[in-house]
C-alpha positions as CSV (number, residue, x, y, z in Angstrom):
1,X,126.6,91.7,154.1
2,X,123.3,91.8,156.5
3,X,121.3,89.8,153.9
4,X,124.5,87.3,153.5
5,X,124.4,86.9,157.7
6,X,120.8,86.3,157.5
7,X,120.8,83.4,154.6
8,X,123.9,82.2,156.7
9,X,122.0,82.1,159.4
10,X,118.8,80.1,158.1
11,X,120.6,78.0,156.6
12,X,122.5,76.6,159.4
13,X,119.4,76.5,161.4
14,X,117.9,74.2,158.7
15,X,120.7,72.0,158.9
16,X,120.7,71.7,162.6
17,X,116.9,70.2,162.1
18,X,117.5,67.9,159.8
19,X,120.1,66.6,162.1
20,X,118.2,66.5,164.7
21,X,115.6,64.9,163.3
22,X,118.2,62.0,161.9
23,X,119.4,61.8,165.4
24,X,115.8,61.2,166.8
25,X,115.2,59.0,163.8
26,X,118.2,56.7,164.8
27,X,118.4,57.2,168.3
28,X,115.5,58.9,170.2
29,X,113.1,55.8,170.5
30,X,111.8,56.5,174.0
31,X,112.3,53.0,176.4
32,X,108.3,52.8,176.4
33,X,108.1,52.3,172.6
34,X,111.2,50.1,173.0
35,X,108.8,48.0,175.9
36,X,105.9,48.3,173.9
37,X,107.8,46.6,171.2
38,X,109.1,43.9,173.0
39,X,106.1,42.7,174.4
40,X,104.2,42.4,171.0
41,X,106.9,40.3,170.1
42,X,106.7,38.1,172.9
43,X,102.9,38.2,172.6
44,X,102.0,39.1,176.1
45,X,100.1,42.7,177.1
46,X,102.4,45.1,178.0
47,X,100.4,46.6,181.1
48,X,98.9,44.4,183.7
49,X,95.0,43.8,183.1
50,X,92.1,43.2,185.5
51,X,91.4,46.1,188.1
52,X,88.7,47.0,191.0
53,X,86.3,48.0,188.3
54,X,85.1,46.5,184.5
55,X,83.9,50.0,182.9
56,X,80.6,47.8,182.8
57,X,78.0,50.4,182.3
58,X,75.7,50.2,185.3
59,X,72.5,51.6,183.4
60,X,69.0,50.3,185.5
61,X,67.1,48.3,182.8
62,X,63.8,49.1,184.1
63,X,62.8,52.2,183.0
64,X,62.7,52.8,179.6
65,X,65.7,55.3,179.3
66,X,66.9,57.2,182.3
67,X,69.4,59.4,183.0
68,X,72.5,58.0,184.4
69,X,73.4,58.2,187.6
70,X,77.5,59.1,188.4
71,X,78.3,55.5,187.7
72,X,76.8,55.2,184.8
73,X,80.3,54.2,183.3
74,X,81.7,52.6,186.0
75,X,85.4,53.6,186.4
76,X,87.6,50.7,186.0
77,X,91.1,49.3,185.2
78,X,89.6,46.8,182.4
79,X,92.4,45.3,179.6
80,X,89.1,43.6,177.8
81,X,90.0,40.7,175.0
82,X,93.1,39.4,177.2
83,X,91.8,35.8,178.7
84,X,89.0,34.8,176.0
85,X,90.4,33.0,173.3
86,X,91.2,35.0,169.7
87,X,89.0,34.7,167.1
88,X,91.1,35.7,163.9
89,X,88.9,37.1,160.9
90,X,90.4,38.3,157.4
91,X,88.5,39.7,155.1
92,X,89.4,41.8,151.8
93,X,90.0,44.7,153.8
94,X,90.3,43.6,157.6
95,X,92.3,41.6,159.6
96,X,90.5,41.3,162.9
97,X,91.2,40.0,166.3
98,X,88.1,39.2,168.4
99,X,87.8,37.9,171.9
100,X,85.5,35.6,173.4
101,X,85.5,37.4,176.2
102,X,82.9,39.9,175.5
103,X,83.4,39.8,171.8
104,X,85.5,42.6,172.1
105,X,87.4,43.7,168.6
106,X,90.8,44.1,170.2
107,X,92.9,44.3,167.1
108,X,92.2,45.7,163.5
109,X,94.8,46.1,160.6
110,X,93.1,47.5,157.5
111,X,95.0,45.5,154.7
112,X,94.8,48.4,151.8
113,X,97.4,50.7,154.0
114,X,100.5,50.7,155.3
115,X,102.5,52.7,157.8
116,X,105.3,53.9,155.8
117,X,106.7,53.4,152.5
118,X,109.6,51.8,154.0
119,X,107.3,49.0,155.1
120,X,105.3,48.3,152.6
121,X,104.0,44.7,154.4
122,X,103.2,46.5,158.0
123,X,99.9,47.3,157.6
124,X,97.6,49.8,159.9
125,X,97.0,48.8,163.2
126,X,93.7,51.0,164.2
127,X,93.1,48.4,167.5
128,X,95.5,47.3,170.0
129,X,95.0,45.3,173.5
130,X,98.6,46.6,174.1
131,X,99.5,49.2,177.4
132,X,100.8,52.5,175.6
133,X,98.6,51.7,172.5
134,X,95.7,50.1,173.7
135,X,92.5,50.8,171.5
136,X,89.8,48.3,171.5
137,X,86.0,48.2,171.0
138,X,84.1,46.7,173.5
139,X,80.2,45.9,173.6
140,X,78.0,43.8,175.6
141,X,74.6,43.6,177.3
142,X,73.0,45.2,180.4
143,X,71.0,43.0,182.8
144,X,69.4,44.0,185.9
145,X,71.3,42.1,188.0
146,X,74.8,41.1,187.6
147,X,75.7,38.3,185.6
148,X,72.2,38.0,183.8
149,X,73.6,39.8,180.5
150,X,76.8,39.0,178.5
151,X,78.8,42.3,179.2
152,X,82.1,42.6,177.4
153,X,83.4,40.5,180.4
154,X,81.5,37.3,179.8
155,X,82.7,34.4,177.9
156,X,81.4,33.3,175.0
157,X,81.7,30.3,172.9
158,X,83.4,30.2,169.2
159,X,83.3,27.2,166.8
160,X,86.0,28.1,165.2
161,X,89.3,30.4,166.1
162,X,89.5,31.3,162.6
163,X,87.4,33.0,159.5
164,X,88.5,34.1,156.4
165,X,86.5,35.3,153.3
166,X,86.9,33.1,150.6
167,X,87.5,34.5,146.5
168,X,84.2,34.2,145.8
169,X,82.4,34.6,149.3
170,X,81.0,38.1,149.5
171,X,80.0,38.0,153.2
172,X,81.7,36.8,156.5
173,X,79.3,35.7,159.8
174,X,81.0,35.1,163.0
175,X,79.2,33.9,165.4
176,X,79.3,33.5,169.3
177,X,77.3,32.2,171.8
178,X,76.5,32.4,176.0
179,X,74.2,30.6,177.8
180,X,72.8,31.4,181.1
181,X,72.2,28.9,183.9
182,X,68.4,29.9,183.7
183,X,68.3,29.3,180.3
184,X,68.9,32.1,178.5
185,X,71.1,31.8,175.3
186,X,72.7,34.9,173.9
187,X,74.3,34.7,170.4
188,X,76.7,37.5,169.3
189,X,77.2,37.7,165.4
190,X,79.4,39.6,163.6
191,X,78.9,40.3,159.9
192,X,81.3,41.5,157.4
193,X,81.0,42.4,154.0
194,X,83.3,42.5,151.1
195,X,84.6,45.9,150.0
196,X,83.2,47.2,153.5
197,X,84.7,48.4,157.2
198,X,81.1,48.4,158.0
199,X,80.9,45.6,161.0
200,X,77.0,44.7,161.8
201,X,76.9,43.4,165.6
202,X,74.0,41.4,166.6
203,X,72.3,39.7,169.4
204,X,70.1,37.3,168.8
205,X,68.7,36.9,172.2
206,X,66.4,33.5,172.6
207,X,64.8,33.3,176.2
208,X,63.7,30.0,177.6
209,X,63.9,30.6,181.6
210,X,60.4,30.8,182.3
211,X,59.8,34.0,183.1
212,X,60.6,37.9,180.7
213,X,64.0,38.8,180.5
214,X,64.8,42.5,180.1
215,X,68.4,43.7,178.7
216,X,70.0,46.9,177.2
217,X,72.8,46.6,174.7
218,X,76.1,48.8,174.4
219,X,78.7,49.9,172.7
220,X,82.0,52.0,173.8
221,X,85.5,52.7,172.6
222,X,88.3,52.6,174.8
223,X,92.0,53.9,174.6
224,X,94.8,55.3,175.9
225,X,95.8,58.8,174.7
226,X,98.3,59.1,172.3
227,X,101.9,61.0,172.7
228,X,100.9,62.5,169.5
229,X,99.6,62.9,166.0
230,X,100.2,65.1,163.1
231,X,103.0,65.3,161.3
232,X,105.8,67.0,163.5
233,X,105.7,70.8,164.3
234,X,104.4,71.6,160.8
235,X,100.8,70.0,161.0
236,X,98.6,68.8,163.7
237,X,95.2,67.2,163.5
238,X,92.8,66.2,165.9
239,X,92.7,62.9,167.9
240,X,89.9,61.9,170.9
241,X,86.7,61.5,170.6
242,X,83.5,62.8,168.9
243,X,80.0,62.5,168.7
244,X,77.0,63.8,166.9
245,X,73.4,64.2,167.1
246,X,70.7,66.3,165.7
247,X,71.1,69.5,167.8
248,X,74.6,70.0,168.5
249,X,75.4,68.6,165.2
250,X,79.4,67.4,165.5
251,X,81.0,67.9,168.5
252,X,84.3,66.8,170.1
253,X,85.2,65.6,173.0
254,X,88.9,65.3,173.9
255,X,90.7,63.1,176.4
256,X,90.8,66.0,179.0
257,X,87.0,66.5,178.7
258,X,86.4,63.2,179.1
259,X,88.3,63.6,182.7
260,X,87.2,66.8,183.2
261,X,83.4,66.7,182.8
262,X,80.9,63.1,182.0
263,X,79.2,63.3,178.9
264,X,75.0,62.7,179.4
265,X,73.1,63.0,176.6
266,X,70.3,61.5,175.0
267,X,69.4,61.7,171.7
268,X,68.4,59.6,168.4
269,X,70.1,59.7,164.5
270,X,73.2,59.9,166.4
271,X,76.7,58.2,166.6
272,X,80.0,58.3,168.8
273,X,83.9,57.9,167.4
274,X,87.1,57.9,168.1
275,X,89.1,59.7,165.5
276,X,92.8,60.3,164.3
277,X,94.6,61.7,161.1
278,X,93.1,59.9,158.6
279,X,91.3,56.9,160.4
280,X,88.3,56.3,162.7
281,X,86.3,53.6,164.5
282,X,82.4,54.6,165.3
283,X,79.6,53.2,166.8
284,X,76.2,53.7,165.0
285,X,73.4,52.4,166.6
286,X,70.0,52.0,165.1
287,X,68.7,55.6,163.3
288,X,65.5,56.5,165.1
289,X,66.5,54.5,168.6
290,X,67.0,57.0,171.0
291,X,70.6,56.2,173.1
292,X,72.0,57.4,176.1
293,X,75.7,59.0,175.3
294,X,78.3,58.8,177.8
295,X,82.2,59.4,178.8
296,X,84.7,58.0,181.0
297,X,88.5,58.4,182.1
298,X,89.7,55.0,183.8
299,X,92.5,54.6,186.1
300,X,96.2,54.2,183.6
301,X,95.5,57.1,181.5
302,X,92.6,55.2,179.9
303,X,89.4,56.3,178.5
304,X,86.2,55.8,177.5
305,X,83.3,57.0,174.8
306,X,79.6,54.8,174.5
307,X,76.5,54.8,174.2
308,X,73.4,52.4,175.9
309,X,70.1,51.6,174.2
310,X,66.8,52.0,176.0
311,X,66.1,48.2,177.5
312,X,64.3,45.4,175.6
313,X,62.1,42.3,177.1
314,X,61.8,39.4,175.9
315,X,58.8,36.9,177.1
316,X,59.3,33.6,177.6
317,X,59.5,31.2,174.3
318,X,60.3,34.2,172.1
319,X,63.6,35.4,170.2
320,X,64.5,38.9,170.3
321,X,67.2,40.7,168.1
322,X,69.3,44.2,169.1
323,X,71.8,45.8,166.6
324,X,74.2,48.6,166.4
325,X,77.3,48.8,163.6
326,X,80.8,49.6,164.3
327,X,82.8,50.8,161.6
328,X,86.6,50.4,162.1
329,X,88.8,52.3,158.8
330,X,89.7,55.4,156.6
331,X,87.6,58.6,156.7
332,X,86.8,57.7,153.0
333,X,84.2,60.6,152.7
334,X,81.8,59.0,149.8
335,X,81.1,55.5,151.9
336,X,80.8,57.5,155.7
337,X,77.9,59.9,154.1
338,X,76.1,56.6,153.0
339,X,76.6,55.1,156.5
340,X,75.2,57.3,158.8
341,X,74.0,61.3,158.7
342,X,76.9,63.5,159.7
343,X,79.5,60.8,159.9
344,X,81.6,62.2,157.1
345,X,81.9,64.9,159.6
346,X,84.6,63.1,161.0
347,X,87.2,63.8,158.0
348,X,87.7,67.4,160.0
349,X,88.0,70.5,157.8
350,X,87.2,72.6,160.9
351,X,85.1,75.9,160.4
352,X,85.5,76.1,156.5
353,X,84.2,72.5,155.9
354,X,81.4,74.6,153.6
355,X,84.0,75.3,151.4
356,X,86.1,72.1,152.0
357,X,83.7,69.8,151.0
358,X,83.2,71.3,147.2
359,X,87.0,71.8,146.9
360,X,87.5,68.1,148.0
361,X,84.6,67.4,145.6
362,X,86.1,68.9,142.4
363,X,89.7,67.8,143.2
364,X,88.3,63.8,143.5
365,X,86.8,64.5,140.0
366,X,89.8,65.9,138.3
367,X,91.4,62.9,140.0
368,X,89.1,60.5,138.3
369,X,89.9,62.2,134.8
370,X,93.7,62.4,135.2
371,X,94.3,59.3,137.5
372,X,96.8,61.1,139.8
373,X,97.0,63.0,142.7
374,X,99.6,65.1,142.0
375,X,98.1,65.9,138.7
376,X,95.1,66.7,140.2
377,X,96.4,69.5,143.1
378,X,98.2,71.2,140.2
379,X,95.1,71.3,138.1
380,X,92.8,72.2,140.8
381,X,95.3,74.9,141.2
382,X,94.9,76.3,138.4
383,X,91.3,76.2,138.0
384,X,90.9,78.5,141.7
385,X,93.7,80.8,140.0
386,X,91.0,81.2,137.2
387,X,88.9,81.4,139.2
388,X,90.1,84.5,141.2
389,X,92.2,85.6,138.0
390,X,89.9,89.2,138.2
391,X,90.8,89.7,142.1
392,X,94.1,88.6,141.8
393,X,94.7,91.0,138.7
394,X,93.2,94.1,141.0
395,X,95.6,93.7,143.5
396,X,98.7,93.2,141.1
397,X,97.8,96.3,139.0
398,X,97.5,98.0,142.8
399,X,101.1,96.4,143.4
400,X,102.6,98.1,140.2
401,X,101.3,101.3,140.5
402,X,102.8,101.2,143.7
403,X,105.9,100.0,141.9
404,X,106.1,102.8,139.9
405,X,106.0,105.2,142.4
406,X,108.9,103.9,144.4
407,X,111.7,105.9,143.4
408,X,109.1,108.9,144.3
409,X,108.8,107.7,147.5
410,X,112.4,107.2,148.1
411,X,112.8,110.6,147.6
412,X,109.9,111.9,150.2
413,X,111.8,109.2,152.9
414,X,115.3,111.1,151.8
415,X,114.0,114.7,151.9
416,X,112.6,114.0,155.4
417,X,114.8,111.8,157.0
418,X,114.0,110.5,160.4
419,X,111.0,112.3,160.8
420,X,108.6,109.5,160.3
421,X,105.0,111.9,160.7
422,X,106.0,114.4,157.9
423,X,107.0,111.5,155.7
424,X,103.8,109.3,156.4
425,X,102.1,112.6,155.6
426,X,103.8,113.6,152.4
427,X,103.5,110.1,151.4
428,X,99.9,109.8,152.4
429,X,98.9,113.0,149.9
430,X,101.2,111.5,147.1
431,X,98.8,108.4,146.7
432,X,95.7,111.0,147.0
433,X,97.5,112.8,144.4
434,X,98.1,110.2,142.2
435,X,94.9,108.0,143.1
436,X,96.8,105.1,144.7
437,X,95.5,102.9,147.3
438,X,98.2,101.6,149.2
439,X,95.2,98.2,150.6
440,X,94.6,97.4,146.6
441,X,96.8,95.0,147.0
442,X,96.0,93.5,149.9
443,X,91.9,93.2,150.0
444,X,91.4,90.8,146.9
445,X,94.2,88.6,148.7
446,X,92.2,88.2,151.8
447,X,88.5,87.7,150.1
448,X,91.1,84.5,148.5
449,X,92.1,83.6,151.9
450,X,89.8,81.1,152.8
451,X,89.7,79.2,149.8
452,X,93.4,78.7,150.6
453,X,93.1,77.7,153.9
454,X,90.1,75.3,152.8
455,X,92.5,73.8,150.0
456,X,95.0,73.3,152.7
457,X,92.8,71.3,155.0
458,X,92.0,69.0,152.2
459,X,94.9,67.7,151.0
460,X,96.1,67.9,154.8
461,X,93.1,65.9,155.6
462,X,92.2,63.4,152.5
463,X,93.3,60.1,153.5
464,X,92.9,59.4,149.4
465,X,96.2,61.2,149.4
466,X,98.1,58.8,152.1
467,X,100.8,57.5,150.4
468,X,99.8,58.6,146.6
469,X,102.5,59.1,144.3
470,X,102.9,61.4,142.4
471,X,106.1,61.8,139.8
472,X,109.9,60.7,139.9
473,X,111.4,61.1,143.7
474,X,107.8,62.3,145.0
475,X,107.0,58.7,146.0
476,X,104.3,59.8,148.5
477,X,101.9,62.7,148.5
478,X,101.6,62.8,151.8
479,X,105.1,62.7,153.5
480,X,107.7,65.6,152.9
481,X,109.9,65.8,149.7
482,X,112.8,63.6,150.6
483,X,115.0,65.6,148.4
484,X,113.7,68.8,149.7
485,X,113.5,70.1,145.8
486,X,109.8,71.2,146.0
487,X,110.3,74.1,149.4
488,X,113.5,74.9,148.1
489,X,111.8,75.8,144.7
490,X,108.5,77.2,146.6
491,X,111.7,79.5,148.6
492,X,113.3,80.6,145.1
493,X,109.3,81.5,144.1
494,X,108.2,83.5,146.8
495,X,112.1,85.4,146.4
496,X,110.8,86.5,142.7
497,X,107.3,87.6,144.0
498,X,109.2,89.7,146.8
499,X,111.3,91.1,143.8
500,X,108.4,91.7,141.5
501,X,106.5,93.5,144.5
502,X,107.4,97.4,145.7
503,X,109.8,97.7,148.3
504,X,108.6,98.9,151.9
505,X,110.5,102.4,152.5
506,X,111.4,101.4,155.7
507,X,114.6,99.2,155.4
508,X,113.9,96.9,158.7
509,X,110.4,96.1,157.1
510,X,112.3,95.4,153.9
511,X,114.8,93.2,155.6
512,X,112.0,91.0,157.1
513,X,110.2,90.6,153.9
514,X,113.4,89.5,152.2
515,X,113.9,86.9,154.9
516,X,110.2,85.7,154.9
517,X,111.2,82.9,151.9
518,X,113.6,81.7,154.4
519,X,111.6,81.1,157.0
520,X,109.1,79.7,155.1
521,X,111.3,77.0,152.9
522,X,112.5,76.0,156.1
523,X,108.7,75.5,157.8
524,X,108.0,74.1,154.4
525,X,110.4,70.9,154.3
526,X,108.8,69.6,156.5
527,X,105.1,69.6,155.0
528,X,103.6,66.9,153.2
529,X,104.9,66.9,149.7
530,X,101.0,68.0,148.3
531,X,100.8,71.0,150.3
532,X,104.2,72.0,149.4
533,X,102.9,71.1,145.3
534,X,100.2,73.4,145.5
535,X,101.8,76.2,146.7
536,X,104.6,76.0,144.4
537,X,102.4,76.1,141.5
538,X,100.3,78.6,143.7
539,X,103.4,80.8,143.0
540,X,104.5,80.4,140.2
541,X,101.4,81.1,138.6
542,X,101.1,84.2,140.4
543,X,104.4,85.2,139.2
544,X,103.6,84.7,135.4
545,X,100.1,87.2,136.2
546,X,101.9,89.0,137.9
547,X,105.1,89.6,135.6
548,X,102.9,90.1,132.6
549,X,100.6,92.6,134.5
550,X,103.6,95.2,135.5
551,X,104.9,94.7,132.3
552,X,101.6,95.6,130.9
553,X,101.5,99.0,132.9
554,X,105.1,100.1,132.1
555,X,104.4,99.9,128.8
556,X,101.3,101.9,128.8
557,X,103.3,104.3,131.3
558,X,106.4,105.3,128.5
């Protein structure tokens, strides 16, 4: 009757989720989102733009690199991208919107993903100029006085409103130009390349006002924090920003640090980002040029994460040319390595990314022999079983020696009743007797343990398993099991293991361990289908070693 109440009550519990989940679905759209809505469709910014302050950064241009001073991002209310005209580019991959005012990238779609199955034509968004989702990249040029630079406030000049890569065009140049009244002429280029997020951003810098001309370039992210990421309760991944340079290696910095503390750094072979489950945008300035990193939090929950390069003069009559790259898509791990030193960093496996990385490795191979994802976890699967098949059968022959002994034990719990030290001490000198130890079991399980975790940050992480099918109504890898079949069969599995295993003497303990499949098919409907795959065939195969390994010692034992 206990264990009935108990299913009873998990059950009902599970039910009163999925409700209230439908009910959110349908009705729990919060009046922002509603707002936010509504003003994309009517094309105007949902916030008001312009402020005491542009978020210019107010870096000296006449030493070579100093330290910045308290302003050296100046705190500011700026909506950048909102009174230039739009320059729309499309390439293979991108969909871009670019202002003339600064050349800021104030929209991306990336045209190879999709939000959710259900909309199949609404691509990514990673940039918006929008309030509650604005996310843009601005850049520009420092002057020493104001004005004498193109910051990502000037207004440039565009030939064209519109670029599009062509069938048989492999490379995309947008360029846009500002003049000085002293006659200095700035032109900012942007180059794209088929089958690439890469984005090269140039200046070409030609100075004809009589007299040098000194300038630093930049290049910062800016958004507002999000409500939220991950995928409900069940999974959360990390979204602010990062950096990386030689010493520190990777390291975050979140919104709250951001308004907390000013970031002031210098360093060289580095690069800043702004990350998210499964995307990024990054700025990567030239490899050995030494840059100033800093942070910022703006008035309206805004903030910001850039770096400054040391200042460059240009004489009269000569033509100068500054670069940095912004990269705006997936964390595709094979293309960020090639980019920049550490930038496949930013698909985050946390502190087992030593083991991550090989795991993620051998599961992208068997994927490129089976052509599947699904296919692959289960196969990967079964290779770490195989891997760990001697551990794994140490601590199952542990478990059924225990096994055995049971009704033995029983009997020690009966004789003794509720005098728990005499029991733990009669039991205690049975397994010395019969050279049993009761942490067999348990030891080769948590050498295994990290592997597990690693595996689950992969195919938590892998943005090659966004939206990859896998067999009949597992549509999406990524997503929970519609259906709920897959934790509803990972419940049923872990119920055999719990059978297969010896029962704790003490009946409360034996009561939670017969709930714990429960619990966990319930926190399981909601994980991504992938996760939920390999731990189903995680169990089951553990079953079948196990099964046949107790059945093994039984035999011998009669």
């Amino acid at each position: 009757m206990d264990n009935l109440r108990l299913i009873l009550f998990f059950t009902l519990a599970f039910l009163g989720l999925l409700i209230y989940q439908a009910w959110q679905q349908d009705y729990g759209v919060p009046a922002q989102l509603e707002a936010e809505q509504a003003a994309r469709q009517s094309g105007t910014p949902a916030t008001p733009q312009g402020g005491e302050d542009s978020g210019v950064p107010t870096a000296a241009v006449k030493a070579d690199l100093p330290k910045a001073a308290a302003g050296s991002a100046v705190p500011g209310d700026m909506q950048s991208g909102l009174n230039g005209q739009v320059v729309h580019v499309v390439t293979d991959l991108l969909k871009l919107e670019i202002s003339t005012q600064g050349g800021t990238v104030q929209r991306a779609n990336l045209l190879e993903y999709f939000e959710t199955l259900d909309t199949p034509d609404l691509k990514v968004e990673l940039f918006s100029p929008y309030g509650a989702d604005l996310y843009i990249a601005q850049s520009g040029l420092i002057g020493s006085e104001e004005g004498q630079a193109p910051s990502h406030e000037a207004l440039y000049q565009s030939e064209q409103t519109r670029y599009e890569m062509g069938e048989n065009q492999d490379q995309l140049i947008i360029p846009m130009v500002w003049k000085s009244s002293d006659g200095v002429t700035v032109t900012k280029q942007f180059t794209l390349n088929r089958g690439s997020y890469l984005i090269d951003v140039d200046y070409l810098i030609e100075n004809q006002s009589g007299e040098s001309w000194a300038a630093r370039d930049y290049g910062q992210l800016q958004r507002v924090e999000p409500d939220g990421d991950g995928n409900g309760f069940t999974t959360y991944t990390y979204t602010g920003g990062v950096y990386y340079n030689p010493k520190d290696k990777y390291e975050k910095v979140d919104f709250d640090d951001m308004a907390s503390k000013k970031l002031d750094i210098d360093t060289n072979r580095g690069w800043l980002a702004m990350i998210q489950h499964y995307f990024l945008s990054a700025w990567i300035p030239p490899k050995d040029q030494v840059e100033h990193y800093y942070t910022n939090a703006l008035s309206g929950g805004k903030y910001l994460l850039g770096s400054y390069s040391p200042s460059i003069t240009v004489e009269n009559g000569h033509t100068e040319k500054i670069s940095r790259q912004l990269y705006v898509g997936p964390k595709l791990q094979d293309q960020l390595e090639k980019i920049a030193e550490g930038l496949e960093l930013t698909v985050d496996y946390g502190w087992l990314t030593v083991i991550a990385k090989p795991i993620f490795w051998l599961l992208k191979t068997i994927h490129n022999m089976v052509g599947n994802w699904g296919w692959a976890i289960i196969l990967l699967t079964i290779l770490i079983k195989a891997v760990f098949y001697k551990l794994s059968e140490t601590s199952y022959k542990s478990m059924a020696n225990m096994r055995k002994f049971t009704p033995r034990v029983q009997a020690l719990k009966d004789r003794y009743g509720d005098d728990k030290q005499r029991f733990q001490q009669a039991m205690m000198e049975l397994y010395k007797t019969e050279k049993i130890n009761p942490l067999g079991g348990c030891l080769p399980i948590l050498v295994q343990i990290p592997v597990f975790i690693a595996l689950y940050w992969v195919l938590l992480e892998s943005v090659e398993l966004r939206h990859a099918p896998w067999i009949l109504w597992i549509e999406s890898l990524s997503e929970k099991d519609p259906y709920f079949i897959l934790p509803l069969i990972m419940g049923v599995s872990m119920f055999v293991q719990q059978k297969l295993n010896p029962a704790p003497p003490d009946p409360m303990q034996a009561k939670i361990m017969m709930s714990l499949p429960f619990v966990f098919t319930i926190f399981f409907a909601f994980f991504p289908a992938g996760l939920v795959l390999y731990w189903v065939v995680n169990n089951l195969i553990s079953i079948a070693q196990q099964w046949y390994i107790t059945r093994q010692i039984e035999k011998a034992a009669t």
